[in-house]
Structures are given as C-alpha cells and as structure tokens.
C-alpha positions in Angstrom: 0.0 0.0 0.0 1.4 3.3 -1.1 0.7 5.9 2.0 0.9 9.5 1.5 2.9 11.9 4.1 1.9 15.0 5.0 5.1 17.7 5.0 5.3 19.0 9.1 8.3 21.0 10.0 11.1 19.8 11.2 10.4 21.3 14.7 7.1 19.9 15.0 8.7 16.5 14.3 11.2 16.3 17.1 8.4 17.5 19.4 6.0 14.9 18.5 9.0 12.2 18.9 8.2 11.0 22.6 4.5 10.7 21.3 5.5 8.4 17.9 7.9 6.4 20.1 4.4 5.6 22.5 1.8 4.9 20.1 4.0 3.4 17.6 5.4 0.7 19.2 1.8 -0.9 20.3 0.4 -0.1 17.0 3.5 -2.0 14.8 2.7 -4.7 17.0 -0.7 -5.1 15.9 0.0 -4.2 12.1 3.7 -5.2 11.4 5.3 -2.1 10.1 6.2 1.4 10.8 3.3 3.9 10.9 2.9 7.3 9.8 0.4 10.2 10.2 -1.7 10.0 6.6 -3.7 13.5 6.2 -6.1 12.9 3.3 -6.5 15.4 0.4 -9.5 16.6 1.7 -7.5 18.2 4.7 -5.4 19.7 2.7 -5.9 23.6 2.6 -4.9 24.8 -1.3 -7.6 27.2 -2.6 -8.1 30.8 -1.4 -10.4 32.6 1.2 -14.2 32.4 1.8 -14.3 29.7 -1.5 -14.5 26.0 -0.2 -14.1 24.2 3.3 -11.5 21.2 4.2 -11.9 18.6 7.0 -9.9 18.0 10.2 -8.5 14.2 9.9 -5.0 12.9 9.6 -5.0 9.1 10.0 -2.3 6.5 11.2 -1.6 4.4 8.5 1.1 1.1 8.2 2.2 -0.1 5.0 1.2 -3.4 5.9 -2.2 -5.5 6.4 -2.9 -6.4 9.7 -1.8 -9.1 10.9 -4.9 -10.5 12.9 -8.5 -10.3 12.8 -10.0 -7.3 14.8 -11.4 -8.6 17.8 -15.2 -8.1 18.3 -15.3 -6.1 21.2 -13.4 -2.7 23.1 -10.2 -1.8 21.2 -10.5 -3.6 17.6 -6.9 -4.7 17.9 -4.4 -5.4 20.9 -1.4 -3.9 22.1 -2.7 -0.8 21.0 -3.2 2.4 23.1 -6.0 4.3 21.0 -8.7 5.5 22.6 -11.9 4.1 23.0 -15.2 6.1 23.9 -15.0 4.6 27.6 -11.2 6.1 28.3 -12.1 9.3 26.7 -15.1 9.6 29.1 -12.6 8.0 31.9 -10.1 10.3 31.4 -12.3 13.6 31.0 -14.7 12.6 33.8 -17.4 11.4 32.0 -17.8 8.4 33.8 -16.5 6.7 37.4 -13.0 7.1 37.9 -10.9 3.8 36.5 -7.3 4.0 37.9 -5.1 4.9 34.6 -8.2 5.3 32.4 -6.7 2.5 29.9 -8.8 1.5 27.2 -8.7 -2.0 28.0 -9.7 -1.1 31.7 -12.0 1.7 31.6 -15.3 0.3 30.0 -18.1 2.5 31.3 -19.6 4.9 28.2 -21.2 7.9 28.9 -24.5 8.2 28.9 -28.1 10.3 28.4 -28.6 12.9 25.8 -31.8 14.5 24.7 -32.7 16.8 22.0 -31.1 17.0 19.2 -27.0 17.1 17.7 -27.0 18.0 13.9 -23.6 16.9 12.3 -23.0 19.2 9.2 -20.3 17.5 6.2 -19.9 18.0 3.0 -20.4 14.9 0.2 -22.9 11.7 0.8 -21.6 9.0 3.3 -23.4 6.1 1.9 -22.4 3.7 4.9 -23.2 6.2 7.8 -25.5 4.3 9.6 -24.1 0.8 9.1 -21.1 2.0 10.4 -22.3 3.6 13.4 -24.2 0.5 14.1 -21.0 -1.4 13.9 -18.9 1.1 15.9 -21.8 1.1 18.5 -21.8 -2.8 19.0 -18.1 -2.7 19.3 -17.8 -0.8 22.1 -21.2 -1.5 24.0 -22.8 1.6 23.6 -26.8 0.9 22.3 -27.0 1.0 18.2 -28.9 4.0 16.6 -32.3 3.3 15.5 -34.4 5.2 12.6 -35.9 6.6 15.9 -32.6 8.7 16.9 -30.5 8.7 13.8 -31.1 10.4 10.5 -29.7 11.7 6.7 -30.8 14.8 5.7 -30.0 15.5 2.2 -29.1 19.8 2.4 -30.0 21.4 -1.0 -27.5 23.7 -2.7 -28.0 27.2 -2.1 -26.5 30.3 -3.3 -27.2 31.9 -0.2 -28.0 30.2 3.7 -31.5 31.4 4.0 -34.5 31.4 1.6 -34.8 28.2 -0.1 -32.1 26.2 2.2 -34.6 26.4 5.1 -37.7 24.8 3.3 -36.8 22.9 -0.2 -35.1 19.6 0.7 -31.9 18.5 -1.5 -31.2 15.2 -3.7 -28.7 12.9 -2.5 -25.2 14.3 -2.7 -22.5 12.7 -4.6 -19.7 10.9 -2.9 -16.2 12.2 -2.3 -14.2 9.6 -4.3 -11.0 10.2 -2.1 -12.5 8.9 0.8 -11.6 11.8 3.2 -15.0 13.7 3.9 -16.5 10.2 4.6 -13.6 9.1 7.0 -14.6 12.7 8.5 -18.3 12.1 8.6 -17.9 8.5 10.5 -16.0 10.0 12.8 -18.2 13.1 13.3 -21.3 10.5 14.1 -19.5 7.9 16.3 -17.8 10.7 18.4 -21.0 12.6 18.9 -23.1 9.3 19.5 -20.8 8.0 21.8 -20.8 11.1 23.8 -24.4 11.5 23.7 -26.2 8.1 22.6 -29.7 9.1 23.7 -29.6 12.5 21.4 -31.5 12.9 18.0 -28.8 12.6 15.5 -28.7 14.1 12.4 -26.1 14.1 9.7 -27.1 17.0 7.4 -25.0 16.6 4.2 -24.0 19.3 2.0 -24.2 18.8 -2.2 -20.8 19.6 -1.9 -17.5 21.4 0.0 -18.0 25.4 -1.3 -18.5 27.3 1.8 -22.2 28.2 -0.1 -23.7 24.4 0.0 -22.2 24.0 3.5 -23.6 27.5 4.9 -27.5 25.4 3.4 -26.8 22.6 4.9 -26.1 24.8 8.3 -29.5 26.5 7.7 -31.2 22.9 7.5 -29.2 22.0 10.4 -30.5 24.6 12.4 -34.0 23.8 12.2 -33.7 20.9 12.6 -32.1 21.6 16.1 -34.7 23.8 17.2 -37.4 21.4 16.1 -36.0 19.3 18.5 -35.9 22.1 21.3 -32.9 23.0 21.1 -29.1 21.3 21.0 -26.0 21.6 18.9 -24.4 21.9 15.7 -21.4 20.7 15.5 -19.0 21.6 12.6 -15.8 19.8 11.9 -14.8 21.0 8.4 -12.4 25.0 8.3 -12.2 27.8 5.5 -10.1 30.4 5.5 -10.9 33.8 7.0 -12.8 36.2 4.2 -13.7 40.1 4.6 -17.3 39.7 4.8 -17.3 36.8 6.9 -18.8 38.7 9.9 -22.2 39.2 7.5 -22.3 35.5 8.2 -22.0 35.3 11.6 -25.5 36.5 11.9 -27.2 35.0 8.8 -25.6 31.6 9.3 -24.8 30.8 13.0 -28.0 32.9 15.2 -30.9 30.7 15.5 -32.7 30.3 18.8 -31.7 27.6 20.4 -28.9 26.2 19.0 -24.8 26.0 20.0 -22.9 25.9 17.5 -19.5 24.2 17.3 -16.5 24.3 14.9 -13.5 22.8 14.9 -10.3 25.4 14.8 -8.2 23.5 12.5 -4.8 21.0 11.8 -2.7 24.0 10.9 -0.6 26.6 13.3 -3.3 29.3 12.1 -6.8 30.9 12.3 -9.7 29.4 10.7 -13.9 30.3 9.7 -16.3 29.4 11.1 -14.2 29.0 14.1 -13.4 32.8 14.1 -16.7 33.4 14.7 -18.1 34.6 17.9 -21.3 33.1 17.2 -19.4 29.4 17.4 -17.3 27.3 20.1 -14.5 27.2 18.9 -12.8 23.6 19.8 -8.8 23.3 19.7 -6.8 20.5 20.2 -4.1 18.4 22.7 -2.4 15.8 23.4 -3.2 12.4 25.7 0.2 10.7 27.3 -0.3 6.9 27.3 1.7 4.8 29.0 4.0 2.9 26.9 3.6 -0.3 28.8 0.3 0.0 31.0 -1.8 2.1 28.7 -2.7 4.1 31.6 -3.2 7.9 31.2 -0.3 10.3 31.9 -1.1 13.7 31.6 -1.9 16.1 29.0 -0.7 18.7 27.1 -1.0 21.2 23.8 -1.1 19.6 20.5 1.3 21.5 18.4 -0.5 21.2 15.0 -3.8 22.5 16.3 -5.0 26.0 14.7 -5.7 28.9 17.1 -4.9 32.9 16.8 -6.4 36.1 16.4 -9.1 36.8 13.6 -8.1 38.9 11.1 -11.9 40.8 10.9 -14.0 39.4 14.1 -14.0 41.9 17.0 -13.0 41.0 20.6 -16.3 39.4 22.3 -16.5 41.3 25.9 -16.0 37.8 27.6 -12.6 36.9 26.3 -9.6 38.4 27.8 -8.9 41.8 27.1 -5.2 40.9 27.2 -5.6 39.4 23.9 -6.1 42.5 21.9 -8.8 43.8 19.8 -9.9 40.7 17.5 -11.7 37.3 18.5 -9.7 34.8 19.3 -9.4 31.2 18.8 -10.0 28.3 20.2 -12.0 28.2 23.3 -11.9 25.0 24.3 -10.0 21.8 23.2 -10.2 18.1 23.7 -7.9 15.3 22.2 -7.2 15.6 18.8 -3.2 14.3 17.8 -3.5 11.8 15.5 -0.4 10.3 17.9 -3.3 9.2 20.4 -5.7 8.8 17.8 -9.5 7.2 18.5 -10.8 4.5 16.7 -13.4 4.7 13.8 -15.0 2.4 12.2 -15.1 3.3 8.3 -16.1 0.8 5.4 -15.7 3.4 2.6 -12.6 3.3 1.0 -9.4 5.7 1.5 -7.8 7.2 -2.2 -4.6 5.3 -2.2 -5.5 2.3 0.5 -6.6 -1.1 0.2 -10.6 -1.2 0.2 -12.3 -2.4 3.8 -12.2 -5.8 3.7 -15.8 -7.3 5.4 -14.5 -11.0 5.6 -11.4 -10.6 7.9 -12.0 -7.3 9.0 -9.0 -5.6 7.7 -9.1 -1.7 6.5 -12.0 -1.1 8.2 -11.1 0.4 11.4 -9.3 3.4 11.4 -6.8 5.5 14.1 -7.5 9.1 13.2 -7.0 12.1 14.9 -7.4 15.8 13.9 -9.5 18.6 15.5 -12.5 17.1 14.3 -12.6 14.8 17.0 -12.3 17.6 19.9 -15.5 18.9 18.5 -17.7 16.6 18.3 -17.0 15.0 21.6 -17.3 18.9 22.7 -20.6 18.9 20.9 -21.8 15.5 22.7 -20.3 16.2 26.1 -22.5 19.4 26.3 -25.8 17.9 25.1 -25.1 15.3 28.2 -25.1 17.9 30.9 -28.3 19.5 29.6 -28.4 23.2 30.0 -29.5 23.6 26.5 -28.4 27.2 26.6 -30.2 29.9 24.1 -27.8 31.1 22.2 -23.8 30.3 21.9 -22.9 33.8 23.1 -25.0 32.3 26.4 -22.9 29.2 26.0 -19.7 31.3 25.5 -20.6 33.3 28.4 -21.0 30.3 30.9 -17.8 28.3 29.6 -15.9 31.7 30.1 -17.5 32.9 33.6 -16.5 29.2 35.1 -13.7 28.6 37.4 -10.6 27.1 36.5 -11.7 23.8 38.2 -14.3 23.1 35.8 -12.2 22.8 33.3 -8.8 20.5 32.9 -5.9 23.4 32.7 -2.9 22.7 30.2 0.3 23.7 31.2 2.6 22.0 28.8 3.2 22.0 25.5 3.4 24.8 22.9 1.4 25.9 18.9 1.2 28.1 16.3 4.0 29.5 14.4 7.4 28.9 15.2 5.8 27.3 18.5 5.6 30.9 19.7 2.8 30.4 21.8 2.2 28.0 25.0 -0.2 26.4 27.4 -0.8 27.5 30.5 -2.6 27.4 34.0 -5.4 30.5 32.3 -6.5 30.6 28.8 -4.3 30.3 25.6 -3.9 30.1 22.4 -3.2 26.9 22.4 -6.3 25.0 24.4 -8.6 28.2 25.1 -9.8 27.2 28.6 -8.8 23.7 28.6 -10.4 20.3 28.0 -13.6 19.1 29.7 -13.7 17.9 33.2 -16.7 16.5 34.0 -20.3 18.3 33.2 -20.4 21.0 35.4 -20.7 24.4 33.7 -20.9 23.0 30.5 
C-alpha cells in the first residue's frame, strides 16, 4: 500500500518524537510495520479565502495488512493504546474514575442525551448508519435506531437562508477520495458515543463550497430547534474572508442552538471557528503509558489552529489581554492523530486497500485531527443538559466558570514557530482547557 505523508516541519517533528515512540510501538505490534500520520487530500488547505471548506483528519496508516482479525469487542486490535469512547469519558470525567483510564480497563460509556446534535459535512456518506451500528456494537454503547438517527440531504443554495430552510436537497454525490466520509464517520461515532440518547442528524451538503455548507447549516438549524434545542457541530475549516462577519448573523443565530467548529490542523486561524457566534474547539495531546496504557497527563497539541481573527472583533468575555480581535480556540479536547480514537469506516481511502468485510481488515481506522475535539465537545455538552439559548449564552458560561471546571494545560506549545504555549489561564493553544466533568458546561 502506497501511504501519503503529510510535510510537518522539522520542529514539529522532534516534538511529537516521545509521542511516535508511545503509540507506535503498540500499534506496529498489531500491524507489522512502521506507521505514519496519513492527512487525506480533503484536509489539505490549497484554494483561497471564503471559496471551499476542508476537514480536520489525519489518520495512522502502516504499510502493511494487519496481521490479525479485529477482535469483536473494546479496542478492535491489541497492544494498541487508542482511545476508545470509555477512556475518553474516563479520562475527561465522564464516567467513574478507573485508575489509569486505559482502554482495556475503563469500560463504562457515557450516557443520556436529549434533543437534538446536527452533524453538518460535505459529500454523501453512503455507509453512515451501518457504520455507526457497527462502531456502537463494538464498544457496548446501544446501536442507533431510525428513531434517533437520521440523513438529511441539504439542497445547494447560493445563499444560507430562503430556499435552504424549506426545499429539501437530492442525495449528494460521494467524495471519491474517501476523506469527507472518513470525517463524517467520525463526526457520528464521536457525537453518538458522547451522547447516545440525542436525536442525530447528519445534514450533508451537495458539496465542500463554503455556499452548499452555509445550506446545509441553515437545514441543520431547524432541525435543532425542532428538536428544542441542542447543537451543531461543525468539523470542516475555511479560510478567513472580509465579509465573513455578515455570516455570523445570517448563518450561525438561531434560537436555540450551539454551535461548534472545529479550529483547524494548521498553526493558524480558521472560519467558522473565528466566529463569535461558534465554540471554537482546539486540540491536545493524551500521554499513554508505553507499557500500561494508563493515562499520563496532557498537554497542547502542536499542530492545532488557534490565533487572532483577522476581521471578528474581541467578544467582551474573552480576555482583554488578547487584543482587539476574536480569538481562537475556546476550548479543546484530544485531537493528535499520535493518540488517535478509533473509527469504524467501510468506505474506501484514495490510495488504500478497500475495507475488507471478511477478515476485517481496513475497516477500522486511528485518526485524529480537531475534528474529533469537537464533536465529543458537541456530545459532552448535550449530556449535561443546560440547553443554553444562544452560543454567546454558552460562551458566556464556559468563560465565567472557574478554572476547576475545566482541565488546565500547562505543557506543550502551537502556532507559528511554536511561539505560543499552554498555561494554568486561557491560551492560544487550548482556550480554557479540556472538559472535566459536566459541570458548567
């Protein structure tokens, strides 16, 4: 199998070093060769501002097949320290308290949920809800039915309002490199596993121009508020455009709703994350134990986006220390494709063998990116059930918290030249910090 390698500098590869040496050793184990970090060519950013939106995922890939049938229930393959839905809820408090939060110790999923999570991506997933359905069963978290789980097929629309709110669409066409479907299965399986009693919707867009996926917000939206109210959650990034603050209000204000976007792979500043009318989720690092599996500690991922906006205006709840201009992210979860979660995606990866339904093989996926920080952001905040009016009232609340309600990063560093780092108040590198718990959320 050929695998493509994304270009990092050379600085961000010696950091990320101690984290290779950790995950890859348990995962050649399993798949008998060296792994790298795959990023698909739908995350990679080319075209200019305000034009067409990208998705968050880089994936682990070995040039290799497996060497063993997945087993048929937690982790899909041994000797591997990925994390499951259990040890993400372990480890952000989700859940009782397992010593180490290991996913082969920590079994107990979060659960409850009510109302409504609407996915928005780009392109049809055609094996969405199969998928889920398998990902579910793996890890013992109860399958979606036709009762909490839905495609919506968004329209295209030359604007977000008007016909985007009423018309429905046809079904979209696929992306034939595979990445906006990796991204969709792991938007669902994230948010699902977070929240498993929530309404799910994936709303998918006719295609990636920021035009379609501004419709299938719109659709989205109503469908949220429908519900009574939840979340949006948003995993795909453009780049910042002049009149992007026109948007704010006609694409991300209706009652009811949070809306969440993920602030991007890259050391920079990204829309609809710029927005203040969005939670803007950034990314870290877990620390696994090379031997145990247990959870050590975390700390900034360096690849996450975050910064100033170049047009957005400083929301009175953000520091004033900051400067004049919005800035990004507010939050951030795990999201280094080094302590990647597992996905379960059947549709086939430019470049990679196809999944392989007999044996098992290609089918699972390690991926990481800043697309699963949101999500799981989306999920954990549907769980604890405040439902709030507005994201500016969500913004507001995750802002006015204390520092307990939230876990604090102190290591680690982002952005340009690494010029930035974490620390014990917000940063440009985690916002606030990662979730701890429900409280304030």
């Amino acid at each position: 199998m050929e695998v493509k390698r994304s270009t990092v500098p050379l600085v961000v590869a010696a950091t990320l070093f101690i984290g290779y040496v950790s995950s890859a050793f348990a995962q050649i184990a399993a798949f008998g060769g060296n792994p790298t970090i795959t990023k698909p060519t739908s995350s990679v950013v080319r075209h200019g501002a305000g034009k067409v939106a990208y998705t968050n995922v880089q994936y682990l890939a070995s040039p290799e097949a497996p060497k063993a049938r997945p087993q048929t229930s937690g982790p899909p393959y041994s000797g591997s320290y990925y994390q499951t839905p259990a040890s993400i809820a372990c480890i952000y408090g989700l859940t009782s308290a397992v010593s180490g939060c290991s996913p082969y110790t920590a079994t107990a999923n979060p659960t409850g949920g009510s109302k409504a999570i609407a996915i928005v991506d780009a392109y049809d997933d055609p094996n969405a809800l199969s998928d889920l359905s398998v990902f579910s069963t793996q890890f013992g978290i109860t399958p979606p039915t036709s009762a909490n789980f839905e495609v919506v097929y968004a329209p295209s629309g030359s604007t977000p309002d008007g016909s985007c709110a009423t018309s429905s669409g046809t079904e979209p066409a696929v992306d034939p490199t595979g990445g906006w479907e990796l991204e969709e299965a792991l938007d669902i399986e994230m948010a699902h596993s977070m929240a498993p009693n929530a309404m799910l919707y994936l709303v998918e867009a006719q295609s990636n121009s920021l035009t379609d996926l501004y419709c299938a917000v719109t659709v989205a939206s109503n469908l949220v508020k429908a519900a009574g109210g939840g979340e949006v959650s948003m995993s795909w990034i453009a780049s910042e455009y002049s009149t992007e603050t026109s948007d704010d209000q006609l694409v991300f204000s209706t009652a009811n709703v949070v809306y969440f976007a993920a602030a991007g792979d890259y050391p920079a500043v990204f829309y609809p994350s710029t927005s203040p009318n969005v939670v803007s989720v950034g990314g870290t690092s877990l620390g696994m134990s090379l031997t145990t599996g247990k959870f050590t500690g975390e700390s900034a991922w360096q690849l996450a986006g975050g910064g100033p906006s170049a047009y957005e205006s400083r929301p009175s709840y953000q520091p004033a220390s900051v400067g004049s201009y919005r800035v990004t992210p507010d939050v951030s979860a795990n999201a280094d494709p080094w302590t990647a979660v597992w996905v379960y995606d059947t549709y086939q990866m430019e470049g990679d063998p196809p999944c392989d339904l007999s044996n098992g093989w290609y089918c699972w996926w390690e991926v990481g990116g800043t697309s699963v920080a949101t999500p799981l952001w989306a999920g954990i905040v549907n769980v604890a059930g405040s439902f709030s009016a507005s994201t500016s009232v969500e913004l507001k609340k995750l802002y006015g918290n204390p520092r307990s309600y939230f876990n604090g990063i102190t290591t680690g560093s982002c952005g340009w030249y690494a010029g930035w780092f974490a620390s014990s108040t917000w940063n440009f590198c985690t916002g606030l910090g990662s979730p701890k718990g429900y409280k304030g959320k």
